[in-house]
matplotlib code that plots the C-alpha trace (Angstrom):
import matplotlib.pyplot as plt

x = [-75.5, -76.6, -77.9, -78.9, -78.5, -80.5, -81.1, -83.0, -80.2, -77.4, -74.3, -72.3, -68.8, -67.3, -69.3, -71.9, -75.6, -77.7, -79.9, -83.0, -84.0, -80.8, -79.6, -75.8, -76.1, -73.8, -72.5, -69.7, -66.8, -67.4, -70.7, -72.8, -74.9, -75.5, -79.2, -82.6, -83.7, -87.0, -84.8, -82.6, -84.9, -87.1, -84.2, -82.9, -85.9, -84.3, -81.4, -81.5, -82.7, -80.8, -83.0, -81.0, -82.3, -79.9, -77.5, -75.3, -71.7, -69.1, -66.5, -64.4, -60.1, -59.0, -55.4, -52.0, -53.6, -50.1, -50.5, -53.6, -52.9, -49.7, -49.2, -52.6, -53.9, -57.8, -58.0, -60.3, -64.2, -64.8, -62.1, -59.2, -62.0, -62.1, -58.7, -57.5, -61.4, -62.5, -61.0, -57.9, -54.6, -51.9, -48.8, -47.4, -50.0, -49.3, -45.8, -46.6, -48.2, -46.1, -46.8, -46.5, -46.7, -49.9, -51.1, -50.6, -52.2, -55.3, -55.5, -55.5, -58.4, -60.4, -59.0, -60.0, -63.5, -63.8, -62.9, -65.3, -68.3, -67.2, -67.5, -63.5, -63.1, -59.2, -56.3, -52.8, -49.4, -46.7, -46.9, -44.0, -45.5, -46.4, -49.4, -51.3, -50.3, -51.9, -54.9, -55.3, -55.1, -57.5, -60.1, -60.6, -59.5, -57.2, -54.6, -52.0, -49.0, -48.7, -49.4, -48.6, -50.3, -54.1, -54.9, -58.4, -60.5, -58.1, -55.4, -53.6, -52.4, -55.1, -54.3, -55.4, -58.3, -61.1, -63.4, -62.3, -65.4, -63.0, -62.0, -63.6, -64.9, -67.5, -68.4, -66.8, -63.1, -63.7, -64.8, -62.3, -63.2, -66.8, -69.7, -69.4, -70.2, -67.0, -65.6, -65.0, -67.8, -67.2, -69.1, -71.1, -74.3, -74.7, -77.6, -77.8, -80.8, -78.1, -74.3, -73.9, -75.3, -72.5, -70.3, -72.4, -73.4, -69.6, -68.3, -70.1, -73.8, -72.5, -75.2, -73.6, -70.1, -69.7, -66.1, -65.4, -69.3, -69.3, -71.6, -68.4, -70.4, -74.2, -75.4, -77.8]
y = [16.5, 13.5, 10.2, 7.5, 3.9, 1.4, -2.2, -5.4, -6.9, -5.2, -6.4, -3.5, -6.1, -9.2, -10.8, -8.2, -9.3, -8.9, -6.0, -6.2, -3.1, -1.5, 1.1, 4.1, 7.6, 9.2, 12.8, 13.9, 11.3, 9.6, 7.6, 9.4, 7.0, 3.2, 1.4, 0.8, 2.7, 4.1, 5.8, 6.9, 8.6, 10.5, 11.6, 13.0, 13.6, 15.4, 13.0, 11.5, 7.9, 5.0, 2.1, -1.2, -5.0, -7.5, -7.3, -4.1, -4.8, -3.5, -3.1, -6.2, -6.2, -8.0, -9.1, -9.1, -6.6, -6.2, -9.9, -8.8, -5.4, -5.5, -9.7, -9.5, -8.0, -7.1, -6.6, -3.8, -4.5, -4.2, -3.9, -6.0, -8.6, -11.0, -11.5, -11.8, -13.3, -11.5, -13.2, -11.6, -12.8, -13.8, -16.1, -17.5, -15.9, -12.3, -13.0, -12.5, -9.0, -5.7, -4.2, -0.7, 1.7, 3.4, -0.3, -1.6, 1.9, 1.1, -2.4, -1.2, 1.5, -1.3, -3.8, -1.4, -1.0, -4.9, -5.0, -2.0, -4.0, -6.7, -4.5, -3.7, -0.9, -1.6, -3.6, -5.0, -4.7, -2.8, -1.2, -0.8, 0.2, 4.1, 4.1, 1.0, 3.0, 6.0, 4.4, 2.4, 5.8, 7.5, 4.6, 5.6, 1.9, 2.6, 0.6, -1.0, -2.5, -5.9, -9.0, -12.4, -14.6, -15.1, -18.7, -20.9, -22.7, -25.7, -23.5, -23.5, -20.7, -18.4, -17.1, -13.5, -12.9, -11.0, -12.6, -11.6, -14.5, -17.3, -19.8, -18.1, -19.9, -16.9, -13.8, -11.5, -12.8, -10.7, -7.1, -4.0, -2.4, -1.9, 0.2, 2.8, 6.1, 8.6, 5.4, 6.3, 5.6, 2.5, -0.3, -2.4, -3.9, -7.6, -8.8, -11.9, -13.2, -13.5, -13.6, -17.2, -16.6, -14.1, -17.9, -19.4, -16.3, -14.6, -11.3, -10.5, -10.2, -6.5, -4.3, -1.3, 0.0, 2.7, 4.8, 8.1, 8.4, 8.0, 5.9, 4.6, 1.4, 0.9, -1.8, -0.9]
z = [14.2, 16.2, 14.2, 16.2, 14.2, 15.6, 14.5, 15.4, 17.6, 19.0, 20.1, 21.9, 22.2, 23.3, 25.9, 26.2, 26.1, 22.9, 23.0, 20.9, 19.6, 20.6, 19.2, 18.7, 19.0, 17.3, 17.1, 15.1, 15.0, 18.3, 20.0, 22.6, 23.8, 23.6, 24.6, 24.2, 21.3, 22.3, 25.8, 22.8, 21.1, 23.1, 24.7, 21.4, 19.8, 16.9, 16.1, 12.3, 12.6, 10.6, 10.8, 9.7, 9.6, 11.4, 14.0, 15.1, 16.0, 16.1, 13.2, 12.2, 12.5, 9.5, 10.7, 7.9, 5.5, 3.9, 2.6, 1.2, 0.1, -0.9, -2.3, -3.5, -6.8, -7.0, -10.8, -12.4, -13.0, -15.9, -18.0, -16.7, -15.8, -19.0, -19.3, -15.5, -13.9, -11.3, -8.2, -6.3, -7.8, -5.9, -6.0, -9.1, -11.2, -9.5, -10.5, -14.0, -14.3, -14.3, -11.4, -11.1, -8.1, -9.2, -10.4, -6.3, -5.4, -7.5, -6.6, -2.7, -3.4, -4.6, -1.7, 1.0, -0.5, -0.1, 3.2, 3.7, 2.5, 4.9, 8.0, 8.8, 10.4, 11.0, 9.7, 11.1, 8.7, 8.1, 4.4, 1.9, -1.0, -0.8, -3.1, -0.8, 2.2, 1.0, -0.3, 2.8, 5.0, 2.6, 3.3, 6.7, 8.2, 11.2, 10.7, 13.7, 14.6, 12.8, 15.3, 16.2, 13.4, 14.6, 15.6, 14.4, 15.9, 16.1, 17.0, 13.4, 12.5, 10.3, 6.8, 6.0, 5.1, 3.4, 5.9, 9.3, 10.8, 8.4, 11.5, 14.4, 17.0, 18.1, 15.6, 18.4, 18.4, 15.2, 16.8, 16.8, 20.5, 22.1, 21.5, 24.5, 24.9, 23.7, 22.1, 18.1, 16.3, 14.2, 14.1, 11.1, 10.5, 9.1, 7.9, 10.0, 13.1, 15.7, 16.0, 15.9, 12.2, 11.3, 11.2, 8.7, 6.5, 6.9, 6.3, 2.9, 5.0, 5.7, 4.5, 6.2, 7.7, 10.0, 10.6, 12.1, 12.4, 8.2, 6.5, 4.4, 2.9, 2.3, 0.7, -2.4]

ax = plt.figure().add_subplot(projection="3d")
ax.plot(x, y, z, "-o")
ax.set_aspect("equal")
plt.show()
């Protein structure tokens, strides 16, 4: 089945020029065409239509997910939430809770679902722990080789995190691939006037996440 996504700005990769109105066709797992949505759609005149405000990218690489999968704990909403907050634990204070194999496993189901909501489509790191690996395949995030620690804007080195935009100097040092046709079909939607805006508003302006042609996050 083809559904074309479309959007009021899209971005089809680094260095590419904005497209207004652009817009993804999509067919199974993988992209079939990339442009001007009107060409798109009388061209395909029975492809589903996705209609999403903001800017179309495409997915986010989030870099040392084992840091934040596997030395991070993302306690349960609601239940674990009045006694441990609702923030990720790490450090010291993760030192002090019994963590169990099905306790990382959990913690990475709901880790995965943040970066999700943050449009990642893929993650660096090498995984120990069975349970996050599992939970991190299961997500749908393609996950790669671990890296040479990412740099900042002011060439420091960059913690993992959460928010792949944290100490970019442009929104697309960010992107995982391009939006061509028979490339997979990842990408995300932000909820953003331009990508200079993706900076200031960060990760969290996802209102939708695309992998594998799946609508894998949509926000309500």
């Amino acid at each position: 089945m083809l559904t074309l996504h479309t959007a009021d700005l899209l971005v089809a990769g680094p260095g590419s020029t904005p497209l207004p109105g652009g817009a993804v066709l999509v067919e199974g797992d993988r992209i079939a065409g990339v442009g001007p949505y009107e060409e798109l759609a009388a061209a395909h005149p029975h492809a589903r239509v996705r209609r999403w405000p903001g800017v179309l990218t495409p997915g986010l690489l989030v870099r040392g997910a084992d840091e934040l999968l596997e030395r991070t704990y993302y306690p349960d909403d609601p239940y674990e939430v009045p006694e441990l907050g609702a923030d990720p634990i790490g450090g010291q204070a993760l030192a002090a809770l019994t963590m169990t194999e099905s306790r990382w496993g959990n913690s990475a189901r709901r880790g995965t679902q943040r970066l999700l909501a943050r449009g990642v489509v893929a993650v660096t790191g090498r995984f120990t722990i069975p349970s996050v690996r599992t939970a991190v395949v299961r997500s749908g995030l393609a996950v790669l080789p671990p890296a040479a620690r990412s740099q900042g804007s002011r060439g420091a080195e960059r913690e993992a995190s959460l928010d792949p935009f944290a100490g970019r100097d442009a929104a697309e040092q960010a992107f995982h691939g391009a939006l061509e046709p028979d490339a997979p079909a990842r990408f995300a939607v932000f909820a953003a006037a331009d990508p200079a805006e993706l900076l200031t508003l960060g990760a969290t302006s996802c209102v939708a996440t695309v992998i594998g042609g799946r609508l894998l996050h949509r926000r309500r």
